[in-house]
KOLMAR-128280 format. One record per residue: residue number from 1; residue in one letter; x, z negated, y negated of N, C-alpha, C in turn. Coordinates in nm, 2 decimals. Layout:
N
<NUM; 'A'; <X; Z; Y>; <X; Z; Y>; <X; Z; Y>>;
...
END
This chain:
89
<1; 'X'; <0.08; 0.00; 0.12>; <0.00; 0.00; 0.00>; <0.09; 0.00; -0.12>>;
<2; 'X'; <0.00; 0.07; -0.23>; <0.09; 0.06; -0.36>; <-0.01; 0.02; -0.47>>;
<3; 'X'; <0.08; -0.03; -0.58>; <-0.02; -0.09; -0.65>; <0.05; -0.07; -0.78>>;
<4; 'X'; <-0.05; 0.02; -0.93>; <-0.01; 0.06; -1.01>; <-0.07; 0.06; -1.14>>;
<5; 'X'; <-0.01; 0.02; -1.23>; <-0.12; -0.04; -1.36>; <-0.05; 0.12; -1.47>>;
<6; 'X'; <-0.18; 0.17; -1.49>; <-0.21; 0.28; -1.58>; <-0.25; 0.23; -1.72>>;
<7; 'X'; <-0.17; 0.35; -1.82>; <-0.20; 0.32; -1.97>; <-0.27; 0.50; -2.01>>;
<8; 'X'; <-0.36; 0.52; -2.04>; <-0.39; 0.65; -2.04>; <-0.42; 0.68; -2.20>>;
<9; 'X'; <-0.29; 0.80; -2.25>; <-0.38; 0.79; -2.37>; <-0.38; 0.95; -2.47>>;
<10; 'X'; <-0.48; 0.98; -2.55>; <-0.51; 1.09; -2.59>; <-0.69; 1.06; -2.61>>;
<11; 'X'; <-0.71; 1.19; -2.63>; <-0.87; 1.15; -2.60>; <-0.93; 1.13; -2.52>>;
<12; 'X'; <-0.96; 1.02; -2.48>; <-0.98; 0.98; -2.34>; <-1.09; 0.88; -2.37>>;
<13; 'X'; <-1.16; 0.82; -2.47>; <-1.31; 0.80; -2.48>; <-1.39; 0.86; -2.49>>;
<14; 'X'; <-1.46; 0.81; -2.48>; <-1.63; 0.91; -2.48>; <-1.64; 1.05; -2.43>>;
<15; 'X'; <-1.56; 1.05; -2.38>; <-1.52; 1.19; -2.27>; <-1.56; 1.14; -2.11>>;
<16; 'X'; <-1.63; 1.06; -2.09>; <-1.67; 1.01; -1.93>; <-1.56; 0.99; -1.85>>;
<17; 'X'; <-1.42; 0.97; -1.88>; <-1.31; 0.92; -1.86>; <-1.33; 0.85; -1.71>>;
<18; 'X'; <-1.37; 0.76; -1.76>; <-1.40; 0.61; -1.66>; <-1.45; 0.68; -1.56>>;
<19; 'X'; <-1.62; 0.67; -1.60>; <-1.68; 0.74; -1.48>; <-1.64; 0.83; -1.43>>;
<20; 'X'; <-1.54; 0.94; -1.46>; <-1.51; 1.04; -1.35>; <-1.40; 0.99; -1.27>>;
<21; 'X'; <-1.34; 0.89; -1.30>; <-1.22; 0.83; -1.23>; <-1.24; 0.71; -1.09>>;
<22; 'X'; <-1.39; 0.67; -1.17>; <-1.46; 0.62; -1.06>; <-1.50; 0.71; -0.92>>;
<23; 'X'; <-1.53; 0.84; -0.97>; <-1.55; 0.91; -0.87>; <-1.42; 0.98; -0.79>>;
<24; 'X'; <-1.32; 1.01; -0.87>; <-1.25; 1.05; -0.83>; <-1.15; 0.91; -0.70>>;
<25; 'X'; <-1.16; 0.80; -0.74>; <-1.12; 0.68; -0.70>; <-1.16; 0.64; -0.53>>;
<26; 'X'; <-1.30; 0.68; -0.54>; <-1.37; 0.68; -0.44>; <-1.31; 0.78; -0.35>>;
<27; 'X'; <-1.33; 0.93; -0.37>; <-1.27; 1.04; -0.36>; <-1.10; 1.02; -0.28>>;
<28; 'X'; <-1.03; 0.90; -0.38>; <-0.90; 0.91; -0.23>; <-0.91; 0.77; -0.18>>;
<29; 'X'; <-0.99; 0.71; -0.19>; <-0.99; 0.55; -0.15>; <-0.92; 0.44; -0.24>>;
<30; 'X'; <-0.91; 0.49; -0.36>; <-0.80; 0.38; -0.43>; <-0.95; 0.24; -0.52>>;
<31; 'X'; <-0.84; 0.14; -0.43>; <-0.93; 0.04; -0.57>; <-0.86; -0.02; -0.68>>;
<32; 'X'; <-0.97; -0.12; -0.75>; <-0.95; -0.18; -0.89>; <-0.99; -0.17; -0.97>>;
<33; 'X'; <-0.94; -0.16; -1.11>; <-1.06; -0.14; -1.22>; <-1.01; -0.03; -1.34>>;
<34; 'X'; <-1.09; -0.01; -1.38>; <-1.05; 0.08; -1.52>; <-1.11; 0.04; -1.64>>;
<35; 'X'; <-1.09; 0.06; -1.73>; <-1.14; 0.02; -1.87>; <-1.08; 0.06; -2.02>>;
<36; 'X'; <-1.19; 0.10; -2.10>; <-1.15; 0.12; -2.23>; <-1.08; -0.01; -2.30>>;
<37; 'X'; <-0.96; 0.05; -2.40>; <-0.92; -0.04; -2.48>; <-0.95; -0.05; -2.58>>;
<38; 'X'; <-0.88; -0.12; -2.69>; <-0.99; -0.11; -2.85>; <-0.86; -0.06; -2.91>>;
<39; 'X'; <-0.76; 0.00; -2.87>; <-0.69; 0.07; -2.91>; <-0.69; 0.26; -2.93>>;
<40; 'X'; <-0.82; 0.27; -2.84>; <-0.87; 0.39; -2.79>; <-0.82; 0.44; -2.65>>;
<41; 'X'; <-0.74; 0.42; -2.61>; <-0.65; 0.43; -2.45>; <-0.73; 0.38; -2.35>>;
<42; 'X'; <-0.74; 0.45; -2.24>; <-0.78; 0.38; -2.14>; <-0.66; 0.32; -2.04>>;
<43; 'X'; <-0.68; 0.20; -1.94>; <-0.59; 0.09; -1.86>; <-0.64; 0.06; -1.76>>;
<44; 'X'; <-0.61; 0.10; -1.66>; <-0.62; 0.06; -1.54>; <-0.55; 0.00; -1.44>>;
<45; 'X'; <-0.62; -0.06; -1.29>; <-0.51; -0.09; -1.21>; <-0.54; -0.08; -1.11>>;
<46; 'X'; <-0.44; -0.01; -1.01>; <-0.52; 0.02; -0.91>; <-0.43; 0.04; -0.77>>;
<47; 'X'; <-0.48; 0.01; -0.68>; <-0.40; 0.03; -0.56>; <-0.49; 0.05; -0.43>>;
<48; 'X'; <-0.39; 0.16; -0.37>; <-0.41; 0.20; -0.21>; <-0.30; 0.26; -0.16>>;
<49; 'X'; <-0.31; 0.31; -0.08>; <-0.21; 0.42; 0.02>; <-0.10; 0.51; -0.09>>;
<50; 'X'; <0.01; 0.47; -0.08>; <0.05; 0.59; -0.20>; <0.05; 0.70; -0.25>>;
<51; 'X'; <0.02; 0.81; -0.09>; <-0.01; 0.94; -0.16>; <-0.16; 0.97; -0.23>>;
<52; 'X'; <-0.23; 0.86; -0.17>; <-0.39; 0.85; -0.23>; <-0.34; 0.82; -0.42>>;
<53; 'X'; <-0.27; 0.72; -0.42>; <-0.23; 0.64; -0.57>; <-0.17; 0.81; -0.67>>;
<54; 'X'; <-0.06; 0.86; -0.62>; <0.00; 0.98; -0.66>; <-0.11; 1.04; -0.69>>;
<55; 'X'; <-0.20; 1.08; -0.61>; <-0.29; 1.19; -0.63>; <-0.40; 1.15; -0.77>>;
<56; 'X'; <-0.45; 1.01; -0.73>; <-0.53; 0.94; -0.86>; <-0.43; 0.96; -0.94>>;
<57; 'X'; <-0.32; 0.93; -0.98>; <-0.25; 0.95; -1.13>; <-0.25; 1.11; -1.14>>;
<58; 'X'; <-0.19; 1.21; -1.05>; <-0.20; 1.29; -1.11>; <-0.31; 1.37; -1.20>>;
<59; 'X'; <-0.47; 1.35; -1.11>; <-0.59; 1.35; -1.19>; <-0.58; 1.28; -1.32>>;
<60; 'X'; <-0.57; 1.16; -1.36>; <-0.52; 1.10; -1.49>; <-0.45; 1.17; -1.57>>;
<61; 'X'; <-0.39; 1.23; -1.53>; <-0.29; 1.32; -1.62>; <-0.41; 1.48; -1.67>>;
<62; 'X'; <-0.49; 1.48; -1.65>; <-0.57; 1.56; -1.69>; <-0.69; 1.54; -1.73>>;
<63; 'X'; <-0.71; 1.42; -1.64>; <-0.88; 1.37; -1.69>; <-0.98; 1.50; -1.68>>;
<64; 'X'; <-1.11; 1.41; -1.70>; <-1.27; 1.51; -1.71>; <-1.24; 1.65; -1.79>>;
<65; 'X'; <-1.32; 1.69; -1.77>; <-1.30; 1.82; -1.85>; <-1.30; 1.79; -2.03>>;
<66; 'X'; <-1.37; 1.72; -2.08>; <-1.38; 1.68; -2.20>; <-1.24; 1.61; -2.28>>;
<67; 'X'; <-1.17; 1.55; -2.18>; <-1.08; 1.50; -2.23>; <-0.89; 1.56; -2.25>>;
<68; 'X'; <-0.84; 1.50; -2.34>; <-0.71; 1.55; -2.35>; <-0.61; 1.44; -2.36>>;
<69; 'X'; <-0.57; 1.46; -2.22>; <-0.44; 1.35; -2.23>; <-0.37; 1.38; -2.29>>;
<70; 'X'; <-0.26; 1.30; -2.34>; <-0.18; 1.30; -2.38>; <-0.03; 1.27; -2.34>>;
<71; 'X'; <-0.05; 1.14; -2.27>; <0.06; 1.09; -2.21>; <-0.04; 0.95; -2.10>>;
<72; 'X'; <0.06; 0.94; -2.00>; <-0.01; 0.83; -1.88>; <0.14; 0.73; -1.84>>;
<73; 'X'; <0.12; 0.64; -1.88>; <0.25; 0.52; -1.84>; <0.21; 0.51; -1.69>>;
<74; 'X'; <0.28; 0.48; -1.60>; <0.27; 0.40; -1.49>; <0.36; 0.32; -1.49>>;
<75; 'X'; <0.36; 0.21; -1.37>; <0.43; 0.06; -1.41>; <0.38; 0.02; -1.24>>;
<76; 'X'; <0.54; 0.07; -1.21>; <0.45; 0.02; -1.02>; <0.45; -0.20; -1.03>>;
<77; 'X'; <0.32; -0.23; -0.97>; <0.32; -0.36; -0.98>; <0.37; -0.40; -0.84>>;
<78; 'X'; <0.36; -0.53; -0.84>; <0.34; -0.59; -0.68>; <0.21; -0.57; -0.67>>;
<79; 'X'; <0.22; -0.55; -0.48>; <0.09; -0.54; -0.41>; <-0.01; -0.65; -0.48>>;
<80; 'X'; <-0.14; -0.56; -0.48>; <-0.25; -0.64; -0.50>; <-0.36; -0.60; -0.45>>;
<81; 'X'; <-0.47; -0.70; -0.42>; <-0.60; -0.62; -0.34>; <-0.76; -0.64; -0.39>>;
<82; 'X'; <-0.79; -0.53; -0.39>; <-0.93; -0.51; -0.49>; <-1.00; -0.48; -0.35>>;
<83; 'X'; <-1.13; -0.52; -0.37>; <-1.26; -0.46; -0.28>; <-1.29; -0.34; -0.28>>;
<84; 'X'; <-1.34; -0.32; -0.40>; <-1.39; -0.19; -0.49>; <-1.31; -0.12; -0.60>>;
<85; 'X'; <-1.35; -0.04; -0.66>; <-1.33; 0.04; -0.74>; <-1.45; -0.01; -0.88>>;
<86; 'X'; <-1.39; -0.04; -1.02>; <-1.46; -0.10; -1.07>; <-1.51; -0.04; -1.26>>;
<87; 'X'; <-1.57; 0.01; -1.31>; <-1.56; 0.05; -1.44>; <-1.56; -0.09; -1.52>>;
<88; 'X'; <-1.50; -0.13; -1.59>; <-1.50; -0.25; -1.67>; <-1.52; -0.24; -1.81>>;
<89; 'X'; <-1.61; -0.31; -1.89>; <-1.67; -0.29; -2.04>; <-1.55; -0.29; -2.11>>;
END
């Protein structure tokens, strides 16, 4: 397992960001949460199977169709374990 805390930033509000990452999340089995900042950036964290993890970031790196990344930090953490996959306010 790997486990990876995401800084996503560009236009990445109000572009359904979250929710398509939820789906996409589902999509390779990764859990944890994601959430807007009040900086405008979205921040997540998330962990599963590595090539599952690789694949979720590289989606981030493009995001929904509405949105335009810019740049995506990753920051491998220590293992950690989520149930689900989570949108967070």
């Amino acid at each position: 397992m790997k486990t990876v805390h995401l800084i996503i930033t560009g236009k990445v509000q109000g572009v359904f960001f979250r929710a398509s990452a939820k789906d996409t999340a589902e999509k390779y089995e990764v859990k944890g949460w994601i959430k807007n900042t009040v900086n405008g950036s979205v921040e997540a964290l998330v962990t599963g199977e590595p090539y599952n993890i690789d694949e979720f970031v590289n989606w981030c790196k493009v995001g929904p169709e509405k949105a335009k990344v810019d740049h995506v930090a990753v920051v491998q953490k220590p293992k950690m374990k989520f149930h689900d996959f989570e949108v967070l306010s």
